[in-house]
PDB file as gemmi writes it, atoms N, CA and C in Angstrom:
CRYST1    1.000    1.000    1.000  90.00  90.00  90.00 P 1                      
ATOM      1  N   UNK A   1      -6.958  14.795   7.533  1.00  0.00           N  
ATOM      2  CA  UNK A   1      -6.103  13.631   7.424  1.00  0.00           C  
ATOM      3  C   UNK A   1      -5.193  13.776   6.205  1.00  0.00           C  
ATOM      4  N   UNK A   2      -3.626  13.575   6.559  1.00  0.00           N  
ATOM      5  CA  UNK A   2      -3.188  13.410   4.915  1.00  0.00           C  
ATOM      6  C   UNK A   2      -3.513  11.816   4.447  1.00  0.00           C  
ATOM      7  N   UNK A   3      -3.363  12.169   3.309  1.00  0.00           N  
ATOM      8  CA  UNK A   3      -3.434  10.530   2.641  1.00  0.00           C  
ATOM      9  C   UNK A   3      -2.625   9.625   2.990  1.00  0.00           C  
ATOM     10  N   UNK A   4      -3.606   8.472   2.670  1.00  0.00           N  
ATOM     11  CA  UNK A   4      -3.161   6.770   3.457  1.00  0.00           C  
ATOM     12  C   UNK A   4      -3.163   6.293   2.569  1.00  0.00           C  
ATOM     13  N   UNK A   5      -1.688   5.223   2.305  1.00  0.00           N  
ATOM     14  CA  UNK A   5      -1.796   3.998   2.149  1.00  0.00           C  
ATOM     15  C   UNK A   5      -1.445   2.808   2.642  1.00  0.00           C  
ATOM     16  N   UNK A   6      -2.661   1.679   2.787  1.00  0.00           N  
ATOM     17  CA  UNK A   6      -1.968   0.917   3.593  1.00  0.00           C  
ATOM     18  C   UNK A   6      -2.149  -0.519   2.353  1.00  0.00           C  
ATOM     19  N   UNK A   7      -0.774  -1.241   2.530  1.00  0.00           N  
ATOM     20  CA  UNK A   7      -0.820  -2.442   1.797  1.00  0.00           C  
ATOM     21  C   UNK A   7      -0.864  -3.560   2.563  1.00  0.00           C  
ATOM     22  N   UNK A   8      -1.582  -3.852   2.086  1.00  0.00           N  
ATOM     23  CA  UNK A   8      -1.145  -5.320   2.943  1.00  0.00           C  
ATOM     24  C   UNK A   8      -1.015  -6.690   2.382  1.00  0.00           C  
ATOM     25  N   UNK A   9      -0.732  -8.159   2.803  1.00  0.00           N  
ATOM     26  CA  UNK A   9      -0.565  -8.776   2.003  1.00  0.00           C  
ATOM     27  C   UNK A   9      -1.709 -10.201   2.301  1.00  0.00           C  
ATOM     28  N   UNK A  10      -2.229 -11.173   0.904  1.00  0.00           N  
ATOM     29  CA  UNK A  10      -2.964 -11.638   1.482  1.00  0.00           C  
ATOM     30  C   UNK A  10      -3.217 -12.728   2.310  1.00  0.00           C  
ATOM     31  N   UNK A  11      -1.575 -13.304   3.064  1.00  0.00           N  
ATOM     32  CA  UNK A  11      -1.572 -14.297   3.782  1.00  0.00           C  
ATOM     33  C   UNK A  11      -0.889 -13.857   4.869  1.00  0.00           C  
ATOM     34  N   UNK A  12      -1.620 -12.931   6.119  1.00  0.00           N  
ATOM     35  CA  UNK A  12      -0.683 -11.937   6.968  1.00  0.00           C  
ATOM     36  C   UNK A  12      -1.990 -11.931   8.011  1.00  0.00           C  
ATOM     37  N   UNK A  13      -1.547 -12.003   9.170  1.00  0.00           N  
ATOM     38  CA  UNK A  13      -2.633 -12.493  10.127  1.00  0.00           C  
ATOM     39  C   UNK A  13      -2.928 -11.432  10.500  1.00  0.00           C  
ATOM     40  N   UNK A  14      -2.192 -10.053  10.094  1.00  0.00           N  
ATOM     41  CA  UNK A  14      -2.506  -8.911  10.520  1.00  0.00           C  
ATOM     42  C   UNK A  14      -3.065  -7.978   9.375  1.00  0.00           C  
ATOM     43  N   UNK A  15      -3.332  -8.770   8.245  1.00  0.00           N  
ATOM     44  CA  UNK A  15      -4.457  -8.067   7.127  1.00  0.00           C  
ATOM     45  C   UNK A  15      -5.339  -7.459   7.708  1.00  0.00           C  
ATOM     46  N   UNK A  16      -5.962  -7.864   8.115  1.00  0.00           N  
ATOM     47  CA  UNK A  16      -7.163  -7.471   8.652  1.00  0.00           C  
ATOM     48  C   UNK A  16      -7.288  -6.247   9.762  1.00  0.00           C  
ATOM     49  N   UNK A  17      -6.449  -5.866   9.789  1.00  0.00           N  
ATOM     50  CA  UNK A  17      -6.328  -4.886  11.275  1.00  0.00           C  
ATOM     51  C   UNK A  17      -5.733  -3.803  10.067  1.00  0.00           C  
ATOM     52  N   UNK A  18      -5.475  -3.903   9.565  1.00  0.00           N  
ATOM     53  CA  UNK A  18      -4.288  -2.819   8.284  1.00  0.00           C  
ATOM     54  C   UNK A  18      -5.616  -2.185   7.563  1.00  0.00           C  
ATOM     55  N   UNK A  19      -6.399  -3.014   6.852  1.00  0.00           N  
ATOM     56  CA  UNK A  19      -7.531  -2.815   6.069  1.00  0.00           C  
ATOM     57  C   UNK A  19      -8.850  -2.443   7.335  1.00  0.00           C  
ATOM     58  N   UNK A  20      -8.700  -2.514   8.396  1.00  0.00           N  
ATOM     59  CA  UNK A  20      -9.763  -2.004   8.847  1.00  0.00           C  
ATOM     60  C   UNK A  20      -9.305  -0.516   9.608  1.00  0.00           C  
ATOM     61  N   UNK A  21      -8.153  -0.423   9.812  1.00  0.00           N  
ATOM     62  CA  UNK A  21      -7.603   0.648   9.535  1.00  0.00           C  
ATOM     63  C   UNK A  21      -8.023   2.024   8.905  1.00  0.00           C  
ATOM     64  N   UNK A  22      -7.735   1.356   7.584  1.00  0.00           N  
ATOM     65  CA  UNK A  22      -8.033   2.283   6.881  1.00  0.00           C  
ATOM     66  C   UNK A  22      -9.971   2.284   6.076  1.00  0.00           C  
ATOM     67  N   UNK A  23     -10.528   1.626   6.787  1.00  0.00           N  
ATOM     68  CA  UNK A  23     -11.827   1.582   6.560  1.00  0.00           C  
ATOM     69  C   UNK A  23     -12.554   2.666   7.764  1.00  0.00           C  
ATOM     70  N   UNK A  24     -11.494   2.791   8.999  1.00  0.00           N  
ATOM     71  CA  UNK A  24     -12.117   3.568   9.865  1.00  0.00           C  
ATOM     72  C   UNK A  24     -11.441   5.360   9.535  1.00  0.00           C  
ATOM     73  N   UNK A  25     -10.323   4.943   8.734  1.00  0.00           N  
ATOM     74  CA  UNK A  25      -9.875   6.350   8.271  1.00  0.00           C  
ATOM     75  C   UNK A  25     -10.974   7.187   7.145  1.00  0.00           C  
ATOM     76  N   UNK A  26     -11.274   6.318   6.365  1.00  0.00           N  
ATOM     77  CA  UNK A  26     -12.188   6.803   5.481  1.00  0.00           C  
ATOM     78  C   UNK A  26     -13.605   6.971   6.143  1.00  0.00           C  
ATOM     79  N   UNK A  27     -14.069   6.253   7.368  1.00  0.00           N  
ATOM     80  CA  UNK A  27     -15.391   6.515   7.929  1.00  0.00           C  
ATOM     81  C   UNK A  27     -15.458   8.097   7.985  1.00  0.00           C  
ATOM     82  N   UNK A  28     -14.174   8.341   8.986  1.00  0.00           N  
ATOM     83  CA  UNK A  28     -14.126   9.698   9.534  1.00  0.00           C  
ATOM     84  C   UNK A  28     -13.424  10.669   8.900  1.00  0.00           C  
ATOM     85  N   UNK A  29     -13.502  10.085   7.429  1.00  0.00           N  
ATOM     86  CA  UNK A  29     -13.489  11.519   5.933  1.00  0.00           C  
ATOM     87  C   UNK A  29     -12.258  11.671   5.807  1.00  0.00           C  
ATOM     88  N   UNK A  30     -11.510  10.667   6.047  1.00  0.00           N  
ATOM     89  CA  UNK A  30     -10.416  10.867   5.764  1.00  0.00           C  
ATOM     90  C   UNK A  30      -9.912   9.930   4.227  1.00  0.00           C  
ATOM     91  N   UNK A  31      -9.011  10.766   3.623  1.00  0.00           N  
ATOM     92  CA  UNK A  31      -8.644   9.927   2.081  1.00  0.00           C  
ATOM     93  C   UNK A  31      -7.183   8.494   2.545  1.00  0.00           C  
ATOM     94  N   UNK A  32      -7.969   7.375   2.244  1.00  0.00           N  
ATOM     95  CA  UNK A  32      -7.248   6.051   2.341  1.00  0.00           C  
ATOM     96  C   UNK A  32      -7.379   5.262   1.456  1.00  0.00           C  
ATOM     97  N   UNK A  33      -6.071   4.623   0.955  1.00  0.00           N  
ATOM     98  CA  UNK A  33      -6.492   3.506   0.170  1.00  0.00           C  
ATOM     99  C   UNK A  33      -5.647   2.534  -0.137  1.00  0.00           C  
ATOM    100  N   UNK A  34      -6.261   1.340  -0.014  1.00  0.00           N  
ATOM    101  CA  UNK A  34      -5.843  -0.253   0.739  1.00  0.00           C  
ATOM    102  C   UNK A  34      -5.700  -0.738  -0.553  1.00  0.00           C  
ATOM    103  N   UNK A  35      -4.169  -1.563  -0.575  1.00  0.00           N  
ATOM    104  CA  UNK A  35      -3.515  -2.246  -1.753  1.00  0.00           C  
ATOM    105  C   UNK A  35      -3.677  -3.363  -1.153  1.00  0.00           C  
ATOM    106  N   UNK A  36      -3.805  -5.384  -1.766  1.00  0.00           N  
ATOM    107  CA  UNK A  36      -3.581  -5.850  -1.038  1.00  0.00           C  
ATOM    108  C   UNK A  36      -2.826  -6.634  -2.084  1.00  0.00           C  
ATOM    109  N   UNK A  37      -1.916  -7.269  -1.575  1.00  0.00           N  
ATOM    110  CA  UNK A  37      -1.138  -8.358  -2.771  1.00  0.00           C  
ATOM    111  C   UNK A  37      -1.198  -9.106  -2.810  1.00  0.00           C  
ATOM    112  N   UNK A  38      -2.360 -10.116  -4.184  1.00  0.00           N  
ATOM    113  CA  UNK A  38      -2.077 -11.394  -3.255  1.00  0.00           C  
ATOM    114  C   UNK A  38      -1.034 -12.124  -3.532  1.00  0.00           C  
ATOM    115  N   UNK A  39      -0.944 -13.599  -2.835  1.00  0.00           N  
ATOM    116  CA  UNK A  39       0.079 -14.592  -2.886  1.00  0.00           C  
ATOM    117  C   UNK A  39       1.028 -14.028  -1.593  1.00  0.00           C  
ATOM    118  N   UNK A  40       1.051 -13.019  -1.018  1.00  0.00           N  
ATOM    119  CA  UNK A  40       2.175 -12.664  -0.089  1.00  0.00           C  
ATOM    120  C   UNK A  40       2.153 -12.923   1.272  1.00  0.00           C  
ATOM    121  N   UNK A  41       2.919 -13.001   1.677  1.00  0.00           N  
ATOM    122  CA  UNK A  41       3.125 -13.455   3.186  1.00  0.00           C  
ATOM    123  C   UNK A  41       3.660 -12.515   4.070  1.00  0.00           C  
ATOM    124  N   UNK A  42       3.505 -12.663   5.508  1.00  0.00           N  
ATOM    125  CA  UNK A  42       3.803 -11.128   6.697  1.00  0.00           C  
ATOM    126  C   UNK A  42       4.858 -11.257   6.438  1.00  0.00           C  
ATOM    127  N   UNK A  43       5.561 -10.191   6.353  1.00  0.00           N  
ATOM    128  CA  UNK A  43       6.704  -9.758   6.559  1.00  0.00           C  
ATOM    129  C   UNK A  43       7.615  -9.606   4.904  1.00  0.00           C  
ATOM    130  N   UNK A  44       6.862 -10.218   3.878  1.00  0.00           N  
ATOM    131  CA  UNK A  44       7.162 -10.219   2.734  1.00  0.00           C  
ATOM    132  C   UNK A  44       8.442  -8.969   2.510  1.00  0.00           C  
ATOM    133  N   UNK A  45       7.721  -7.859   2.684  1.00  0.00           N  
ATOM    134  CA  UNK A  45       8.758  -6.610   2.234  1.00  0.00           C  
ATOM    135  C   UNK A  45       9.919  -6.340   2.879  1.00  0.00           C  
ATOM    136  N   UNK A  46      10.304  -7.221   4.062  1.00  0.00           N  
ATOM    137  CA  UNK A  46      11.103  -7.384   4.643  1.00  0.00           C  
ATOM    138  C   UNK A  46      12.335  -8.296   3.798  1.00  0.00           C  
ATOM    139  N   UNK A  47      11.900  -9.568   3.077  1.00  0.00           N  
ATOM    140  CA  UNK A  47      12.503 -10.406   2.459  1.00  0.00           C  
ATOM    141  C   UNK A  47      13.010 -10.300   1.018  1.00  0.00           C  
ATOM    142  N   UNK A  48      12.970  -8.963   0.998  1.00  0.00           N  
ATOM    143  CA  UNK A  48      13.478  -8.556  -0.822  1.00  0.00           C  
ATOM    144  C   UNK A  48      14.843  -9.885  -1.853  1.00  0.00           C  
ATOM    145  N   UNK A  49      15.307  -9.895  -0.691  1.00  0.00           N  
ATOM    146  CA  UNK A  49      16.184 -10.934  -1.128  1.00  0.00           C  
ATOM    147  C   UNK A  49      15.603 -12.524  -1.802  1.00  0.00           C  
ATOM    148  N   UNK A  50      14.723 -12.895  -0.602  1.00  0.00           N  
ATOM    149  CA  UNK A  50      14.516 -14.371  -1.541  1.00  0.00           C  
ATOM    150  C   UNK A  50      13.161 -13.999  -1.821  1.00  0.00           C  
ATOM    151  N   UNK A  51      12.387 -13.253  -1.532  1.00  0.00           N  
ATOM    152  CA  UNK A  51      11.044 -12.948  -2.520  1.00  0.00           C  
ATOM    153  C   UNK A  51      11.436 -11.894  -3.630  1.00  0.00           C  
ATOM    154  N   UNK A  52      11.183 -12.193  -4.345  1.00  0.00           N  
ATOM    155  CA  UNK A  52      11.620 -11.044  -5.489  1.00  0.00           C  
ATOM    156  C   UNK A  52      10.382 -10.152  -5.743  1.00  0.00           C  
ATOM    157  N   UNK A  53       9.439 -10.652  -5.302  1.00  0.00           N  
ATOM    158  CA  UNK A  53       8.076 -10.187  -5.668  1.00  0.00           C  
ATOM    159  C   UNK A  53       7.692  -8.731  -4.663  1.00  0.00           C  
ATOM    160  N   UNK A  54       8.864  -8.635  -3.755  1.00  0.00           N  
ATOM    161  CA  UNK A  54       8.902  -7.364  -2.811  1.00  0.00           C  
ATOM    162  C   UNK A  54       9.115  -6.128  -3.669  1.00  0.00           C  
ATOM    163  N   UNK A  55       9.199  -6.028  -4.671  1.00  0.00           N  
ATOM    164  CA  UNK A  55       9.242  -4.836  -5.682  1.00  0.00           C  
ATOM    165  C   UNK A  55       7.779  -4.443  -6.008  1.00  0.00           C  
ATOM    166  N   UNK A  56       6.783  -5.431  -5.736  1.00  0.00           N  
ATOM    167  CA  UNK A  56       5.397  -4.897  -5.702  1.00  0.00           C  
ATOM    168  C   UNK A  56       4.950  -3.245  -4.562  1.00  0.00           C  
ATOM    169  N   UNK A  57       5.676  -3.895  -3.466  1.00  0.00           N  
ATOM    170  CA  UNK A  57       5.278  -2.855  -2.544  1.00  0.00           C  
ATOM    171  C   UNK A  57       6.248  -1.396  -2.875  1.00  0.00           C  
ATOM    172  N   UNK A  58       7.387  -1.444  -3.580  1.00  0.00           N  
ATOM    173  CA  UNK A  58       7.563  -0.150  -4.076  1.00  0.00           C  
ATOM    174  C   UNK A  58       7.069   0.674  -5.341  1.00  0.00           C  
ATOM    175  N   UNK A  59       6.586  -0.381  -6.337  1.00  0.00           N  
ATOM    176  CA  UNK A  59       5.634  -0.001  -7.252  1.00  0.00           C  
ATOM    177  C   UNK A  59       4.224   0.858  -6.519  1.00  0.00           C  
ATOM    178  N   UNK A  60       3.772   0.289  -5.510  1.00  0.00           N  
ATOM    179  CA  UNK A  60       2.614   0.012  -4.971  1.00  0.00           C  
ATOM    180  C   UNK A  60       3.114   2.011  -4.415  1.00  0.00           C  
ATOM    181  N   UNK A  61       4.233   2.014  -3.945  1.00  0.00           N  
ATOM    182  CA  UNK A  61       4.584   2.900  -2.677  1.00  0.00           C  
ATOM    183  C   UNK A  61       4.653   4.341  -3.917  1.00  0.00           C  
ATOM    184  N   UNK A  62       5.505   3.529  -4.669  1.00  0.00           N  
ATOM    185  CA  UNK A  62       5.561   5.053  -5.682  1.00  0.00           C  
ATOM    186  C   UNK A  62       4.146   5.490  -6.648  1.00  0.00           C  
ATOM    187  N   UNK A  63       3.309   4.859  -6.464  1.00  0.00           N  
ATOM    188  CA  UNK A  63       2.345   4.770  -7.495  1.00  0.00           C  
ATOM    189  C   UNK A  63       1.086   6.034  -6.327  1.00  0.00           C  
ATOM    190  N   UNK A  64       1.223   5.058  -5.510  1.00  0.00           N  
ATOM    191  CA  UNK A  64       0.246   6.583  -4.447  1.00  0.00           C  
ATOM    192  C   UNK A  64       1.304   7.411  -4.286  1.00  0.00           C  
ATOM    193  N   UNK A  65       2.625   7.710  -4.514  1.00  0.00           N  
ATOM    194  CA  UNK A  65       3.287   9.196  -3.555  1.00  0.00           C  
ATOM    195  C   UNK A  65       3.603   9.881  -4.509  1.00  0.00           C  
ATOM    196  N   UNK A  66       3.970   8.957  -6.171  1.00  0.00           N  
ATOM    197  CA  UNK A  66       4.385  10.262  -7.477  1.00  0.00           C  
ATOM    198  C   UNK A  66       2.832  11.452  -7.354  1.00  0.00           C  
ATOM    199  N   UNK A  67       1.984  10.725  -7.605  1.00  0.00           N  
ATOM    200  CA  UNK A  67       0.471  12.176  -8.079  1.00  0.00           C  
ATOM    201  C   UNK A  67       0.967  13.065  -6.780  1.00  0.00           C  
ATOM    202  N   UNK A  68       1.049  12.772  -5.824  1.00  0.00           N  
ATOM    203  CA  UNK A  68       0.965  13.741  -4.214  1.00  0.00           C  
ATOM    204  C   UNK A  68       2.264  14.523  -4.435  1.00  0.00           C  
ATOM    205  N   UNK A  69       3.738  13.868  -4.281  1.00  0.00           N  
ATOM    206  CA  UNK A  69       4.476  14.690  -4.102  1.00  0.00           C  
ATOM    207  C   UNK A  69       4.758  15.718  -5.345  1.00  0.00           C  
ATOM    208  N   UNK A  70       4.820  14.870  -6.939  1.00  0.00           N  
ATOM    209  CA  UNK A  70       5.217  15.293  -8.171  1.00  0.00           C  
ATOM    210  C   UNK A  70       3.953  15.036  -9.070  1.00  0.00           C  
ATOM    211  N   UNK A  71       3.211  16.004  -8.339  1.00  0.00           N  
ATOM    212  CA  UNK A  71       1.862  15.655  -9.559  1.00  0.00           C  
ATOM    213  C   UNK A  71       2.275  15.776 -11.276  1.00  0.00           C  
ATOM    214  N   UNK A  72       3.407  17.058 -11.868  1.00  0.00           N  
ATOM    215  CA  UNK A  72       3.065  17.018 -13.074  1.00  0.00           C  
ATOM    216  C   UNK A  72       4.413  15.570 -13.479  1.00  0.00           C  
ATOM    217  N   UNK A  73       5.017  15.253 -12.426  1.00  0.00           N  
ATOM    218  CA  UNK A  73       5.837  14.033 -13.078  1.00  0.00           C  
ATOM    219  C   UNK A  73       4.835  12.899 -13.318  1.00  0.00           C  
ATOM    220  N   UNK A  74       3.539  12.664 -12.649  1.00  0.00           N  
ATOM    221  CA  UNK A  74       2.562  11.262 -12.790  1.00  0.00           C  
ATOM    222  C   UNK A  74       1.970  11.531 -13.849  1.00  0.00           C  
ATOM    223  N   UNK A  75       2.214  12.328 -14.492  1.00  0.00           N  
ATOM    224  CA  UNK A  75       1.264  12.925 -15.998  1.00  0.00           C  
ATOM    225  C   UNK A  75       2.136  12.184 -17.200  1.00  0.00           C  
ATOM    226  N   UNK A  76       1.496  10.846 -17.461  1.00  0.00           N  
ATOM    227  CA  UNK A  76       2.424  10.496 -18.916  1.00  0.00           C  
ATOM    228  C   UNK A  76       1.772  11.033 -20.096  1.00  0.00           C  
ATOM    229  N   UNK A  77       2.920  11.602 -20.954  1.00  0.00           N  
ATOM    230  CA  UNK A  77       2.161  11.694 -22.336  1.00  0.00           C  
ATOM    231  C   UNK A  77       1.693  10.955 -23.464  1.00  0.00           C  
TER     232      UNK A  77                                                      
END                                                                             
């Protein structure tokens, strides 16, 4: 498996299917791992405009893909 991340948010009727997701990815040895945000609502990352708080999920996005793609860039001194 390559690595998973799945975020999800914690007022999203489809939390639960995202996070079990990746609970069945990791059963079967695979590397996953579930962000969840709270206060957010479905479709949140869609709404960058009047949620401002949609900058979580690119924090969130660059924070698992800097170590993977640019491991010695995630190295602060």
């Amino acid at each position: 498996f390559p690595p998973l991340l799945v975020v999800t948010n914690e007022i999203d009727p489809l939390r639960g299917e995202g996070e079990e997701f990746a609970a069945a990815v990791k059963r079967a040895g695979g590397p996953a791992e579930v962000q969840r945000l709270p206060g957010l609502i479905h479709a949140a990352f869609w709404l960058s405009g009047p949620v401002p708080r949609s900058a979580e999920y690119h924090e969130a996005l660059l924070g698992f893909l800097r170590p993977i793609l640019a491991p010695e860039a995630a190295v602060t001194p």
